[in-house]
N, C-alpha and C positions, 0 to 999 in steps of 0.2 A: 899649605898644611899637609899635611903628612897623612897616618894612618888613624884615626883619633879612637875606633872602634876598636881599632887591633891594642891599642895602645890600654884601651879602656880594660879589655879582657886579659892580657897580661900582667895587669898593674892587679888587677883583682888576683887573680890566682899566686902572685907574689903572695901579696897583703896577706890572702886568706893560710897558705902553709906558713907562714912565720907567725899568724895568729894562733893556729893551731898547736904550734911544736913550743912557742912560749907565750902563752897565755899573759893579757896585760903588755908587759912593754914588747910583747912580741907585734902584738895591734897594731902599737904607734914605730915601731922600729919597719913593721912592714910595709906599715902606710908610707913611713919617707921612703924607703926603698921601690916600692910597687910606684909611687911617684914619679919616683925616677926614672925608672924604666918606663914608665907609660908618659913621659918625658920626652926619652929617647925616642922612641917608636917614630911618637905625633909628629916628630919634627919641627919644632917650632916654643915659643912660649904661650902663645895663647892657646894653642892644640894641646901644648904638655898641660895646661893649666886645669883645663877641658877635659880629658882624659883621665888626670890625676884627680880632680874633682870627683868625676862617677865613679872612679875605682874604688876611690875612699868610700863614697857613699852607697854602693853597692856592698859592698865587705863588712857596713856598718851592720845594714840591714841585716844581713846571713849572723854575724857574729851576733847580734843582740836576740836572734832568733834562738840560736842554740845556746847561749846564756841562761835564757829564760828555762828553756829545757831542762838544762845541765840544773840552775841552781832548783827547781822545782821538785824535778828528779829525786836527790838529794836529802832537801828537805824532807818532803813526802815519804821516803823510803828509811828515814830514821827516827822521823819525830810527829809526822803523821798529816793529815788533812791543813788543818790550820798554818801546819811550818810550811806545805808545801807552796800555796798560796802566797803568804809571807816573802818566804827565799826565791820564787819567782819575781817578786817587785824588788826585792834588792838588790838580786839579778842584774836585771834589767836596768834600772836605775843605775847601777854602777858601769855594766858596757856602756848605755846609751854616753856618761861622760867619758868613758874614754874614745868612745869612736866619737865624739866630738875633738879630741886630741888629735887623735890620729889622720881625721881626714883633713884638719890643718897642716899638720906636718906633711899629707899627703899632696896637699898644696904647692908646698915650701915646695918638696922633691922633683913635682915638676916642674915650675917653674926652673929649677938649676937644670934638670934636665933638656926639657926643652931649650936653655940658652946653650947649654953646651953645642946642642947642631947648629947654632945659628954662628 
């Protein structure tokens, strides 16, 4: 097996700047991607698999963090105490599914990834 840590933190920093730059299918387009690469790195499929796995769910974590912010923020700042509360759980609720998407697809990317070195 290859690099699985190096793989793990590359695959995150993918994931997270295409999460950033497009919000929603940027998640799940990152997660396949960041996959992949943390794929490559691992060398392997079960390293990619491994790798690809904590990338995603690493990214999950960060991204449904500032979600909660973001939609809190928002709410709170237009519509008051109660919206803030509110558009935090929708927030959230709504990353929490899709980084359920995404660290599947993050999955999928390793897996190809990692088979490609082999």
């Amino acid at each position: 097996m290859g690099h699985i840590g190096l793989g793990t933190i590359i695959g995150f920093i993918v994931t997270i700047i295409l999460s950033i730059l497009f919000p929603g299918v940027g998640h799940i387009l990152g997660g396949l991607l960041g996959g992949l690469v943390a794929g490559l790195i691992a060398r392997g499929i079960i390293g990619g698999i491994i790798a690809s796995i904590a990338a995603g769910i690493l990214s999950a974590i960060v991204l449904t963090i500032l979600a909660l912010i973001g939609f809190a923020w928002y709410g709170g700042a237009n519509f008051g105490l109660l919206s803030a509360f509110l558009a935090g759980i929708v927030g959230t609720a709504l990353s929490i599914l899709i980084s359920i998407i995404a660290t599947i697809t993050s999955a999928i990317g390793g897996f190809f990834g990692g088979a490609i070195t082999r």
